[in-house]
C-alpha positions in Angstrom: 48.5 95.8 51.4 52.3 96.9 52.9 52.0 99.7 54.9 53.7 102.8 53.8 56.8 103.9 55.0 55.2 106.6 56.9 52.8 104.6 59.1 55.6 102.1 59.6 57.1 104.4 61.4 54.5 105.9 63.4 54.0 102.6 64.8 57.3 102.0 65.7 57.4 105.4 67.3 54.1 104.5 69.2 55.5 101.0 70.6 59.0 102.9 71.7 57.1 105.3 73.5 55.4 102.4 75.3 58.2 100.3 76.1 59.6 104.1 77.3 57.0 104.5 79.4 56.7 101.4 81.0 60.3 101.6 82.1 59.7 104.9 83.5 57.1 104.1 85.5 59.0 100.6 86.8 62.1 103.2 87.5 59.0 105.4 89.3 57.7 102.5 91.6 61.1 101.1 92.4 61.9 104.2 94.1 57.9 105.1 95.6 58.5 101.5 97.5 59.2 101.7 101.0 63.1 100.7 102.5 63.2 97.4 103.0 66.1 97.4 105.3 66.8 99.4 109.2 69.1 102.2 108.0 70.4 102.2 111.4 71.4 99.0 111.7 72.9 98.8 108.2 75.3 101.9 109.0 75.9 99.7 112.5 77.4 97.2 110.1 79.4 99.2 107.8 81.1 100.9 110.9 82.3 97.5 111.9 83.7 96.9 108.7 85.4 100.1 108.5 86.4 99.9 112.0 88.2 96.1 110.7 89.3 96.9 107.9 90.0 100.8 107.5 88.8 103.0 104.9 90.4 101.7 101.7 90.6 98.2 103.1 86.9 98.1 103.3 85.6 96.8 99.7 81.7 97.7 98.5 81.4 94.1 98.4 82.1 93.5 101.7 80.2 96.3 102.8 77.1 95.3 101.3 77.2 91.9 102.5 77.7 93.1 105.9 74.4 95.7 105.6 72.0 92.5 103.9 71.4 95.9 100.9 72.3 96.1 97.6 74.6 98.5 95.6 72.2 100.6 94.7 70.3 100.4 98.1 73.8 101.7 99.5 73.8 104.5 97.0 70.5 105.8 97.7 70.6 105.7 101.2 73.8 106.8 102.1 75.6 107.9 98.9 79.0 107.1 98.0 81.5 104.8 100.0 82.9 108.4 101.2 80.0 109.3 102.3 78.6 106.0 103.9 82.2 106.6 105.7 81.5 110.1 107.2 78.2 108.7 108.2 80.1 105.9 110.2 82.6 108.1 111.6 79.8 110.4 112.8 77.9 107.2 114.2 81.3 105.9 115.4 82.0 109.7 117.6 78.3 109.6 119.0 78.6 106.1 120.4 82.3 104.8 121.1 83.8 108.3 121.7 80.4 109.9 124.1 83.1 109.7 127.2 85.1 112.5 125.8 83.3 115.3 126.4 82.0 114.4 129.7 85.5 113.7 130.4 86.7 118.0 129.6 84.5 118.6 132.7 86.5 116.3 135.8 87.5 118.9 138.1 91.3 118.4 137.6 93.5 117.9 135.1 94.6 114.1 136.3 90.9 113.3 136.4 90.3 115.0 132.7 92.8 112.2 132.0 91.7 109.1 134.0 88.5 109.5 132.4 89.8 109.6 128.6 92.1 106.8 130.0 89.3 104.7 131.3 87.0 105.4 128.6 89.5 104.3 126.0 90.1 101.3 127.8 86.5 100.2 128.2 85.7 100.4 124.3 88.8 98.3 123.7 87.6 95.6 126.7 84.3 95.7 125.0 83.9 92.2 123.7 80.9 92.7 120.9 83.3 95.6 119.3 86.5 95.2 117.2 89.7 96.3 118.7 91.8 99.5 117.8 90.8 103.2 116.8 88.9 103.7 113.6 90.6 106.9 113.1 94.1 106.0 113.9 93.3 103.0 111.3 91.9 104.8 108.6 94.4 107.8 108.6 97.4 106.1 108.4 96.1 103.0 105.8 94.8 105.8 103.3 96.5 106.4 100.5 96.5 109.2 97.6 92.7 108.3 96.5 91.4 108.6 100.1 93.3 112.4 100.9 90.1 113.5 101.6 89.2 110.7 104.2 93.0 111.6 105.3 92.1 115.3 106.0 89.1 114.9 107.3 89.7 112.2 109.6 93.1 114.2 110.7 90.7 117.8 110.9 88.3 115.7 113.7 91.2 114.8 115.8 92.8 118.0 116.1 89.2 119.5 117.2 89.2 117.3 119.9 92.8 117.8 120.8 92.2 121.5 120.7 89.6 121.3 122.7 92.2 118.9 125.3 95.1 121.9 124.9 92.1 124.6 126.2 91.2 122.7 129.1 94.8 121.6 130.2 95.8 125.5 129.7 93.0 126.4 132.0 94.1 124.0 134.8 97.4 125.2 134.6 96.5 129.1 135.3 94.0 127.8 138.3 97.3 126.3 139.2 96.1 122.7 138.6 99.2 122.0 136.8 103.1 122.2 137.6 105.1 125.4 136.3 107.2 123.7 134.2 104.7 121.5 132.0 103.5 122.5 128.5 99.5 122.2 128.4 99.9 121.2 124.3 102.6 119.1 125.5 100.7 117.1 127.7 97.6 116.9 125.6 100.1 115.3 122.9 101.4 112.9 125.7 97.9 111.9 126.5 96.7 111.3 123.1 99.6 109.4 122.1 99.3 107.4 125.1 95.4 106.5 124.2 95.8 106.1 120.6 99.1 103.3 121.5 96.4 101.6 124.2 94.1 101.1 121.1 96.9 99.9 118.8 98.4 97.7 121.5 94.4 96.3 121.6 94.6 95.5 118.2 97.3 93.8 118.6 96.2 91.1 120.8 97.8 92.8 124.1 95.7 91.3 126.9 93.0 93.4 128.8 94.8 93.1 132.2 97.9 94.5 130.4 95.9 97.7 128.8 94.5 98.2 132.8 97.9 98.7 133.7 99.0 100.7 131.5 96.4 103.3 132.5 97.3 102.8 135.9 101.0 103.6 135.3 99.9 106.7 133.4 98.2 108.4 136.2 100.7 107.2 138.3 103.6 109.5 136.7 101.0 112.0 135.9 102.0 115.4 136.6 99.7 117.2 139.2 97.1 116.3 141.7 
């Protein structure tokens, strides 16, 4: 005998449920399983590919292919591709930029300098790393969609330069410094000078050549 109409539909509300349920509980294991990938060494990767290619130059295919993950492994671990970015740049201050900090403390002005100098120049000799500054490369390659990149890659480097403009103001009042030089001034000089080493870097400019450009800088360098 047909079944009636009602009990046709019962059943078909039964076997949705199943199939419903089953998926859920696929969707429910997928995520219970345990990362198949080093998290650390996947953001390693991205960094390089930023670091190569910029923000906006750096496609999620690439990306993924660099990190051995997935998509939706990148997602879940590490968001967006803005996000994955901040990550980098965070991963990117802790490791290529550590010798700034250290470098605030030299006891003079001129050594606050041949430190940054020297530091700079060792992460561009390095030979495992690729050359040029990821924040000089992703501030000025972003466009309109990547403001925010932009802004915060721009808000990073005026902390640090800040933080350049405080220490060169304090070596001029312990009289570190000549009269007539400008603390922000200087910082500016410096920075431009470090950021141009990185760019000449990327360039091809040879390691012997970068050497003596910071030797020529503290040469002319105003103060002891």
């Amino acid at each position: 005998m047909p079944l009636e109409r009602s009990a046709l539909w019962t059943l078909q509300e039964c076997f949705t449920i199943s199939i419903g349920m089953e998926s859920i509980a696929t969707v429910a294991a997928a995520r219970g399983r345990p990362r198949e990938f080093d998290a650390d060494d996947a953001l390693a990767a991205a960094l390089r590919v930023f670091w190569m290619r910029g923000y906006e130059g750096a496609s999620l295919t690439e990306l993924t292919e660099a990190m051995g993950i997935t998509r939706p492994s990148l997602y879940a671990c590490f968001g967006n591709k803005e996000a994955l970015f901040r990550k980098a740049l965070d991963l990117y201050e802790k490791e290529k930029l550590a010798y700034m900090a250290p470098a605030l403390d030299a006891p003079t002005a001129r050594g606050v300098a041949e430190r940054l100098l020297r530091g700079a120049l060792e992460v561009q000799m390095s030979t495992s790393d690729p050359k040029g500054c990821l924040g000089v490369i992703s501030s000025v390659t972003c466009g309109v969609e990547a403001e925010s990149i932009k802004a915060e890659v721009i808000a990073r480097r005026a902390s640090s330069d800040a933080a350049l403009v405080r220490r060169f103001e304090r070596a001029k009042e312990e009289g570190d410094l000549p009269e007539g030089v400008e603390p922000q001034a200087l910082a500016r000089y410096l920075m431009a000078v470090i950021q141009g080493l990185c760019v000449q870097a990327s360039s091809g400019v040879s390691c012997r050549d970068l050497s003596t450009l910071v030797d020529t800088t503290l040469t002319v360098w105003p103060g002891r």
